[in-house]
N, C-alpha and C positions, 0 to 999 in steps of 0.2 A: 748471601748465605754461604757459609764453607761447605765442603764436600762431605767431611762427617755427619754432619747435621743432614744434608742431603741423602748421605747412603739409609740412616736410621730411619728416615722417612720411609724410603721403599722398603725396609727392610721389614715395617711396621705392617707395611701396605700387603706384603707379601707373606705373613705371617697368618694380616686375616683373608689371604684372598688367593692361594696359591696358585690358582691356577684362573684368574678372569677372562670371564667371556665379552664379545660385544654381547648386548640386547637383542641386535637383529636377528632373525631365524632366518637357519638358511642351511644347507646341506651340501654345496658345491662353491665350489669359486665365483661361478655364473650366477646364482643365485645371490651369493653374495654381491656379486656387483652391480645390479641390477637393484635389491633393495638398499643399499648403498646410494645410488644415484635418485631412486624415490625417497630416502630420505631429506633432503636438503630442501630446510627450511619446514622439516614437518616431524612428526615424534616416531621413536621405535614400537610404540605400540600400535599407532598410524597402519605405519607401514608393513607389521606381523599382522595386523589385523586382513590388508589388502591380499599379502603377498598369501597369505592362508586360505583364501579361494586363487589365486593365480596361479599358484606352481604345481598346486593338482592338476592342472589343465593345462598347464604349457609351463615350461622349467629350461629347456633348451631353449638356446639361439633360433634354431627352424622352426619351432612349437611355437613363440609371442612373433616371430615376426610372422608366419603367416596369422596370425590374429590382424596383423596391420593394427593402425594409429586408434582407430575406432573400435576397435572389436578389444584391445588395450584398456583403454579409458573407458568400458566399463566395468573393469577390474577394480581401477587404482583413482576412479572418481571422489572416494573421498580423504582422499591427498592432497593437498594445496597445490598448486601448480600441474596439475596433473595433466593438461594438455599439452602444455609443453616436454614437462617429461615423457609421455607416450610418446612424441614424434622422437624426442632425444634414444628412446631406448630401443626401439622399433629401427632405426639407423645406426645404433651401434650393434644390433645383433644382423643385421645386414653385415657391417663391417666385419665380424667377428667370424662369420661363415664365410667372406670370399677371402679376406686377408689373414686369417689366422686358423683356417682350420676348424673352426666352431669352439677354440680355446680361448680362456681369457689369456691375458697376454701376462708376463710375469715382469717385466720391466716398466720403468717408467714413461717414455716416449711414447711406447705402445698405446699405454692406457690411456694416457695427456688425452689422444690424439682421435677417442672415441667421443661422441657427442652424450655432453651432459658429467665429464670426467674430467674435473679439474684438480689441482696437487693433493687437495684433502681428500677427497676420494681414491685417488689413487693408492696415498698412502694407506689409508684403512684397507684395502685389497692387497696392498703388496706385506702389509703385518700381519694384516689377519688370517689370508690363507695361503700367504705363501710364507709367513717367517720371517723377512727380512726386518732390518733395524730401519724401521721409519718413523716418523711421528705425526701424525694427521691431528692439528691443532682446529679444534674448534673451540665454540664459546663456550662452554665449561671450562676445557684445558689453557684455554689462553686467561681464561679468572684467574683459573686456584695457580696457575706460573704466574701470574702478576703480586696477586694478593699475599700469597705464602711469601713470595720474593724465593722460588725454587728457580726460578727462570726470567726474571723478566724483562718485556720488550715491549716496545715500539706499537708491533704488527705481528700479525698471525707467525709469517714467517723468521721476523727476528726470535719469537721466543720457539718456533720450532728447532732454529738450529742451536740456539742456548741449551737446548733442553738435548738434543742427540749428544751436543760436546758433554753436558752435564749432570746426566743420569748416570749413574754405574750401569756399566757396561750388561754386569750380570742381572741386573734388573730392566735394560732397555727394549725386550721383546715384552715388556707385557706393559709398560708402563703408561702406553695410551692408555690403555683398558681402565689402568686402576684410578689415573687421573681423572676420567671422564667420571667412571662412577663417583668421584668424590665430590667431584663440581656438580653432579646430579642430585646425588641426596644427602652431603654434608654441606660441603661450601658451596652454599644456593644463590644467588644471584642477590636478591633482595634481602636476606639476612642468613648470614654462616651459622651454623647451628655449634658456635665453638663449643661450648659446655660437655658435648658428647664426642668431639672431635679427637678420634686415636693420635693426630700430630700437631694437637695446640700446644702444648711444652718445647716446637720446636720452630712453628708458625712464625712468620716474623712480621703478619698483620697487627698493624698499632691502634684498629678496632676493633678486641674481639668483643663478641655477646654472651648474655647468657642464654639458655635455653627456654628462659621463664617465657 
């Protein structure tokens, strides 16, 4: 795919979408990272649902971990994994209060380095509330970079760095957001909905569908 056909893409994307949000609810960085890390391998409404009795009630670092692992999980029990993430989240907000001040941390390494925070999560914290140019490839984003051919790779991470080098630059702070949603509710996994798709005239899928 060349770069013009690339910019017109986002450009399309940005036209109807100025300004995309994630799905998750969330009101702090902490917050976000916390539902971030409960999401993995379970839905945003999952975890808005959970996080919607949780943060009334504990929202800081000090507020879930003195809940501890059990008094946690039964917040976030109907989450997939969810006793594993209590222990993960309950230890990173440990971590958070002796080594950082009760701040999330704004670099990479920091965040690596808390339990349950690996590169995709990090990225979604370091784009979504701090700004920076990241790209947190999940399986939506890693479809529609295969399938469109806007990006593709191997692996998560090949098509993450394709896609940093190959975005416009002016459209790379929002470009997770707008991919995810597209891999969400246009080009869906089991059939793309091309028929109603804003960037099928530029698509370089050699299946598309119709809508029928």
């Amino acid at each position: 795919m060349n770069a013009e056909k690339r910019r017109e893409i986002f450009r399309r994307f940005h036209e109807d979408n100025p300004e995309p949000k994630t799905e998750l609810a969330y009101s702090t960085p902490f917050e976000l990272l916390i539902a971030v890390i409960l999401s993995a391998q379970a839905t945003d409404v999952g975890v808005n649902k959970a996080t919607a009795k949780l943060y009334p009630v504990a929202n800081t670092p000090e507020a879930i971990h003195a809940l501890g692992v059990e008094g946690l999980s039964e917040y976030i029990k109907t989450i997939g994994l969810y006793r594993g993430k209590a222990k993960n989240v309950i230890e990173t907000c440990r971590l958070l209060i002796e080594k950082h001040g009760s701040q999330v941390p704004d670099n990479r390494e920091d965040l690596e380095a808390l339990p349950g925070v690996g590169r995709k999560t990090a990225n979604v914290v370091l784009n979504t509330a701090f700004r920076q140019f990241t790209m947190a490839v999940d399986t939506h984003i890693f479809r529609v970079a295969n399938r469109t051919n806007i990006a593709p790779g191997k692996n998560v991470l090949e098509v993450e760095r394709k896609l940093i080098k190959f975005v416009p630059k002016d459209y790379l702070l929002d470009a997770h957001h707008w991919l995810i949603l597209h891999g969400r509710y246009v080009c869906k996994a089991r059939k793309p909905q091309c028929g109603s798709c804003r960037i099928e005239d530029l698509c370089e899928y050699k299946h598309k569908t119709s809508d029928d």
